[in-house]
C-alpha positions in Angstrom: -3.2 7.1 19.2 -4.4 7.2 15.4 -8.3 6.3 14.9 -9.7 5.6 11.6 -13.8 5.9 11.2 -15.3 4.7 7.9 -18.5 6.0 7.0 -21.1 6.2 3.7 -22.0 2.1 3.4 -25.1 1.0 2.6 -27.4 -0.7 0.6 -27.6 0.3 -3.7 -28.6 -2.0 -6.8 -26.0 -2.8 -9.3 -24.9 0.1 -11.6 -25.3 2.6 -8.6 -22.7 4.6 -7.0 -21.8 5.3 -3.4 -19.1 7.2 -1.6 -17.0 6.2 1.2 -15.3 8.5 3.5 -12.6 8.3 5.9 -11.6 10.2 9.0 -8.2 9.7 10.8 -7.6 11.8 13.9 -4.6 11.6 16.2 -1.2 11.3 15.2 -1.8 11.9 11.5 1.8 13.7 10.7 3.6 11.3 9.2 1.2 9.0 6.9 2.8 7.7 3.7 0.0 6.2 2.2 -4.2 6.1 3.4 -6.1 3.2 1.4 -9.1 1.0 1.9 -9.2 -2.5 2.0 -12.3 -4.8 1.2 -13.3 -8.5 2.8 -16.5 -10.3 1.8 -17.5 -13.7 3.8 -15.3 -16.4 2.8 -12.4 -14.7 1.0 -9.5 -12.8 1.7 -8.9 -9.0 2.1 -8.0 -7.3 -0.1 -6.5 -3.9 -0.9 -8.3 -1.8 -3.7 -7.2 1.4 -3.6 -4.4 3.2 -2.1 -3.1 7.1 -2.3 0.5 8.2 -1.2 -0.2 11.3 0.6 3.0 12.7 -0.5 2.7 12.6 -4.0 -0.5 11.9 -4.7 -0.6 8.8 -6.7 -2.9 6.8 -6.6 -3.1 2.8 -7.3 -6.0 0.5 -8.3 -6.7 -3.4 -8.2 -7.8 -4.4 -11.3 -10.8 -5.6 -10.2 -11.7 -1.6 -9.6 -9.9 0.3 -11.5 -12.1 2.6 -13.7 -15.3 2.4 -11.9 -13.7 3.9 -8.1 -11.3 6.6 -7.4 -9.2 7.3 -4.3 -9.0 11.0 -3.3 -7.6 12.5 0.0 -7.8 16.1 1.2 -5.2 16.5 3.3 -3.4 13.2 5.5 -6.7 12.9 7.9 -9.4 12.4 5.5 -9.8 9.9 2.2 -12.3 9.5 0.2 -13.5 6.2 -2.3 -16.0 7.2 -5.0 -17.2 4.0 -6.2 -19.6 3.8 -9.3 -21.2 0.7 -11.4 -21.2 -1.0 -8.5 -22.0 -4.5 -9.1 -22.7 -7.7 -6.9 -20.0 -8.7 -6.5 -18.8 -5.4 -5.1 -20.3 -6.0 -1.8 -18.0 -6.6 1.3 -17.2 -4.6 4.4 -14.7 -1.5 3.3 -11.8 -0.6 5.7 -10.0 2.2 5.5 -6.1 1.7 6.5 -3.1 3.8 7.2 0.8 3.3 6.8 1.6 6.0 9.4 5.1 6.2 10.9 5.2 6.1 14.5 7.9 5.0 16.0 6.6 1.2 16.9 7.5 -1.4 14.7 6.2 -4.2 16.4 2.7 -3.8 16.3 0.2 -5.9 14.3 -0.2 -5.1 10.4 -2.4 -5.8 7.3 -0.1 -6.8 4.6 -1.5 -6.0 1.0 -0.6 -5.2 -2.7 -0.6 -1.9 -2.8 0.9 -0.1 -3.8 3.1 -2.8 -4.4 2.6 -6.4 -2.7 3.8 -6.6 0.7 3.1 -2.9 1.9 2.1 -2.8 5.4 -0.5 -0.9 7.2 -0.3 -0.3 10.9 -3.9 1.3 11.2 -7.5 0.5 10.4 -10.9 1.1 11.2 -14.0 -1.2 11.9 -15.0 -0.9 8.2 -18.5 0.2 6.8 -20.3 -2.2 4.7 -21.4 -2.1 0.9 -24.2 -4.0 -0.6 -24.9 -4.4 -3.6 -28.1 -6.4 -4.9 -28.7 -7.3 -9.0 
């Protein structure tokens, strides 16, 4: 069984920078893509960054493209270095996997990356950003 544990939340005023990490263990062989979702009371979840552990690429949301970047270094651990945070970065952060293994019927988080209707079958309990002006 694949677990993901978030780590590196906490509490920073607006223009700071924090770094979130990511640790899968388990069945880790076959992950196409490791990303990390975002949710903040009262709205949806969404997906901000996403890397394909393949070939590397990495995709944005335009909400944080140029202030946080997605790095992995190998398929079991992801990184999100987030800078100029501002207010209305704060939410809980979720890391999420797309790993193949075998079961196709489980639940999924559906987002839009790396392109809208990608599904993850793997996530953790989240860590949680706050950001105060």
């Amino acid at each position: 069984q694949v677990q993901l544990v978030e780590s590196g939340g906490g509490s920073v005023q607006a223009g700071g920078s924090l770094r979130l990490s990511c640790e899968a263990t388990g069945y880790t062989d076959r992950t196409n893509c490791l990303g990390w979702f975002r949710q903040s009371p009262g709205k949806e979840r969404e997906s901000i960054a996403v890397i394909s552990i393949g070939s590397g690429t990495t995709y944005y949301a335009s909400s944080v493209k140029g202030r946080f970047t997605i790095s992995q270094v190998n398929a079991k651990n992801v990184y999100l270095q987030m800078n100029s945070l501002q207010p209305e970065d704060t939410a809980m952060y979720y890391c999420a996997a797309d790993i193949d293994d075998g079961d196709e019927g489980g639940p999924v988080w559906v987002g839009h990356l790396p392109w809208p209707g990608y599904r993850y079958n793997y996530w953790g309990q989240g860590t949680q950003v706050t950001v105060s002006s």
